[in-house]
KOLLO-804786 format. One record per residue (C-alpha): x, y, z. Coordinates in steps of 0.5 Angstrom, whole numbers, plus 500, padded with zeros to 3 digits. Layout:
<rs>
     x     y     z
     X     Y     Z
...
</rs>
This chain:
<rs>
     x     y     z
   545   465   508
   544   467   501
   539   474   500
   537   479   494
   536   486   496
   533   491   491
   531   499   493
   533   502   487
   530   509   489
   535   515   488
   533   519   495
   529   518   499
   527   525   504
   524   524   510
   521   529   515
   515   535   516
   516   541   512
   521   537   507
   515   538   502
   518   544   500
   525   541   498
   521   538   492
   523   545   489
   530   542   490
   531   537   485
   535   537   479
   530   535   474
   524   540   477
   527   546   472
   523   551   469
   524   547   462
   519   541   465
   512   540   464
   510   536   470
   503   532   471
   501   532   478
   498   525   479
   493   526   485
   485   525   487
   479   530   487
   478   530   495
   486   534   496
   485   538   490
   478   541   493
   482   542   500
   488   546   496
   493   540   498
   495   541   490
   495   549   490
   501   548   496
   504   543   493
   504   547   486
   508   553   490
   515   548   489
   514   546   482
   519   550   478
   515   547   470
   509   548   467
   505   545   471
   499   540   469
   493   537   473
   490   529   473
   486   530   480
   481   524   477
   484   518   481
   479   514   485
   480   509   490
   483   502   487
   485   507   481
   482   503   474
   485   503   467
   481   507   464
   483   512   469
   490   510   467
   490   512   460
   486   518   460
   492   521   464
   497   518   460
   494   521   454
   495   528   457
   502   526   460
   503   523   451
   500   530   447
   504   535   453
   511   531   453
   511   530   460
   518   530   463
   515   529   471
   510   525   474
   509   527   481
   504   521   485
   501   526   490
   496   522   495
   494   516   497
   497   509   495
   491   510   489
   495   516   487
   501   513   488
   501   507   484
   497   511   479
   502   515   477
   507   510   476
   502   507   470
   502   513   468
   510   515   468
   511   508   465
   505   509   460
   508   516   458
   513   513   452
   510   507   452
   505   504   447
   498   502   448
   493   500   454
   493   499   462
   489   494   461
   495   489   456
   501   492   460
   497   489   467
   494   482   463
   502   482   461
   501   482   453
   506   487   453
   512   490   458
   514   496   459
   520   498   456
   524   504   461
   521   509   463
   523   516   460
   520   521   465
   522   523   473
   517   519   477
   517   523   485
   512   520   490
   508   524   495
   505   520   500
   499   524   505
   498   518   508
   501   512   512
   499   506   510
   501   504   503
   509   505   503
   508   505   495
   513   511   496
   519   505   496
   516   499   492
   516   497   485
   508   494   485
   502   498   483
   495   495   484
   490   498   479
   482   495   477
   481   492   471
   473   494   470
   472   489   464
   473   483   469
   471   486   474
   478   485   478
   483   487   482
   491   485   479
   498   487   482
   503   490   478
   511   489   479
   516   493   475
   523   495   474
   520   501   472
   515   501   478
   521   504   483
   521   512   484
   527   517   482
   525   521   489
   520   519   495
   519   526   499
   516   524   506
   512   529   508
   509   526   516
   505   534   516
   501   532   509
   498   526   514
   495   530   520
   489   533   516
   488   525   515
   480   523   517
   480   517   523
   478   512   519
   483   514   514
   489   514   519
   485   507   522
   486   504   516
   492   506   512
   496   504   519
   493   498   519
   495   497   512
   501   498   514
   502   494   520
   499   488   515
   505   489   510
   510   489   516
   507   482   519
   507   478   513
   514   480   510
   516   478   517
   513   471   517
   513   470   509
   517   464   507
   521   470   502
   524   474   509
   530   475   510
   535   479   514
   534   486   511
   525   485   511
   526   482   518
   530   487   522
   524   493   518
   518   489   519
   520   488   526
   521   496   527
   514   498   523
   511   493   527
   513   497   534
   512   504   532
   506   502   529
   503   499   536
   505   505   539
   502   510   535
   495   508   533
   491   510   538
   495   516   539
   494   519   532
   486   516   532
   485   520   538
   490   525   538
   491   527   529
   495   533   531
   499   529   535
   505   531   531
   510   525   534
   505   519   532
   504   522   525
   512   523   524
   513   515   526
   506   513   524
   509   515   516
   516   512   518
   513   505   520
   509   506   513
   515   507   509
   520   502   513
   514   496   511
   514   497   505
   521   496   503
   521   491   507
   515   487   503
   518   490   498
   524   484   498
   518   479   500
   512   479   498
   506   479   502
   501   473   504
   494   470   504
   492   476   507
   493   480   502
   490   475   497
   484   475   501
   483   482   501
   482   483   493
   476   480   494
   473   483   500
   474   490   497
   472   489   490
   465   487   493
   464   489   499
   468   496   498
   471   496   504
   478   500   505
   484   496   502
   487   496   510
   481   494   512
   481   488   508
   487   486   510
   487   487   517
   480   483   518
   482   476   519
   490   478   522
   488   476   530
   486   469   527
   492   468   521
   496   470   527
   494   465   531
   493   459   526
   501   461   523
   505   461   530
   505   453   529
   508   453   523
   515   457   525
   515   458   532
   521   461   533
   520   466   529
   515   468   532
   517   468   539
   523   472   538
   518   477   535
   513   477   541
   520   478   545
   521   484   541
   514   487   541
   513   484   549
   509   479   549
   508   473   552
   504   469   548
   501   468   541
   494   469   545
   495   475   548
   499   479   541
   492   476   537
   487   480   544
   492   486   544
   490   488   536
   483   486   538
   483   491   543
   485   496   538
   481   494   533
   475   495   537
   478   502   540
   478   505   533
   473   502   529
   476   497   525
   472   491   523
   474   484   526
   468   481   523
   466   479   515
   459   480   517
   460   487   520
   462   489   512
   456   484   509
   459   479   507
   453   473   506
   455   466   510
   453   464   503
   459   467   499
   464   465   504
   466   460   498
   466   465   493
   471   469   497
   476   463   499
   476   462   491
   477   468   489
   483   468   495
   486   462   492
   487   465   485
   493   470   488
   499   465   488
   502   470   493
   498   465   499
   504   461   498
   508   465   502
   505   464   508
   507   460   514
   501   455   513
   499   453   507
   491   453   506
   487   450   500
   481   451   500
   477   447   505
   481   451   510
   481   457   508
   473   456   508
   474   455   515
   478   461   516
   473   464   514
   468   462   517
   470   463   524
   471   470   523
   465   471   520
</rs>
């Protein structure tokens, strides 16, 4: 047996109330300019000024980051981090933010554009700035991956990003900054969350280390769900709703995703439905399509999780779909029966389709499709 791990994050802080600890870290001195990477809703809620409290520096705001963050955003705040001789980037918020401010950290003391570092014409060098993450939600794990997903708006795209460089110096994980989180919030990035648990465990790159994560994320997102859909102040389902969140994304840190992820490019580049809920939509089907394929596999995992079949996993994450509001159907999203080909092209160009237990080509992907539109 034979396997690579890689989590290069200098420390990881996990807990309610550890925002605080941010005023802790060595590199946040009053000497520092630090940029504050995050998004216009959590500026306007004062989410930014409660962060502020433990910044030591002179502080900077780039509160600009949409979802699916573009280049063109990317380079307006690294212009900022470049003529104030940033020393620390904080990515506070979502995922978008998140990656957001690994580009911009990068982009800091590198030359040139997001757009020809995300269409590989250059390579970042290393970073020379502390990178800290923040997440207010439960759902991207990209606290613990080295990966950023940006929009390229000229060829109206999505692409993915891996680095070296991509991995934090510290990830302060906060479950009480996801409690003010909206439902369809809380639906989507969990369900984000639960994808990258899944397919790292069936990928054909898991290994121990992913497997024995995933299989843990997957557990304590099942239990806590609902709880935290109807419940937000619960504060127990938001604690293990934000764990689970970070052990998936170390674990498909080391394995890559699957068709599940490359489906989901186009799904929200069109239709501009939520990043979870992309990936989530055709999950009882995949499921059920790649228990053939290592059925070992699956069966310790329906073991772990109590169940008895392949089938009643699959009408267990129905049932909860149904119970928050997710979507199970492309046509509840508007999709055209007409463009399901297009999607399925647009899949295919993702290599990391590749990873999946069952390989599709085109004619079975359009298949796939179709029987969950």
């Amino acid at each position: 047996m034979n396997f690579d791990i890689s989590l290069p994050v200098k420390k990881i802080i996990f807990g309610p109330g550890r925002l605080k600890e941010l005023k802790e870290i060595p590199e946040n001195d009053e000497k520092s300019n630090v940029l504050i990477v995050s998004d216009p809703v959590l500026k306007k809620l004062g989410f930014v000024s409660r962060l502020e409290k433990y910044i030591n520096g002179e502080i900077l705001e780039f509160c600009e980051v949409e979802p699916n963050p573009s280049c063109e955003t990317i380079d307006r705040a690294a212009e900022i981090a470049r003529k104030n001789d940033v020393k620390i980037v904080i990515g506070f918020g979502g995922g978008s933010s998140i990656d957001a401010a690994k580009a911009i950290a990068c982009l800091t003391t590198n030359e040139g554009t997001m757009l020809e570092y995300l269409e590989k014409e250059k390579t970042f060098g290393k970073r020379e700035v502390t990178l800290i993450a923040m997440p207010t939600t439960s759902g991207t794990g990209s606290e613990v991956t080295g990966v950023g997903v940006y929009t390229d708006k000229v060829n109206k795209n999505k692409k993915a990003l891996m680095t070296s460089e991509y991995w934090v110096d510290y990830a302060i994980v906060d479950p009480q900054l996801t409690v003010s989180l909206p439902k369809r919030a809380t639906a989507a990035t969990a369900l984000d969350a639960f994808i990258h648990a899944i397919e790292s465990y069936w990928s054909k790159n898991s290994q121990p280390f992913s497997e024995a994560l995933s299989m843990k994320a997957m557990k304590l997102i099942l239990s806590n769900i609902e709880k935290a859909y109807f419940e937000p102040n619960d504060l127990n389902a938001r604690e293990e709703l934000s764990l689970a969140s970070m052990l998936a994304g170390m674990a498909f840190s080391q394995s890559r995703t699957t068709v599940l992820h490359a489906m989901s490019f186009p799904l929200t580049n069109i239709y501009g439905i939520e990043h979870g809920f992309a990936c989530s939509l055709a999950l009882p089907e995949v499921l059920r399509e790649n228990y053939p394929y290592n059925k070992e596999r699956f069966e310790n995992l329906l073991k772990y999780l109590d169940f008895s079949s392949i089938e009643e996993f699959a009408l267990k994450l129905e049932e909860i779909y149904r119970n928050i509001d997710a979507p199970l159907k492309l046509s509840e999203i508007g999709v055209k029966e007409e463009e399901i080909k297009n999607i399925a092209e647009i899949t295919l160009d993702f290599s990391f389709y590749k990873f999946n237990p069952k390989e599709y080509d085109l004619n079975e992907l359009i298949e796939l499709l179709k029987k969950v539109y």
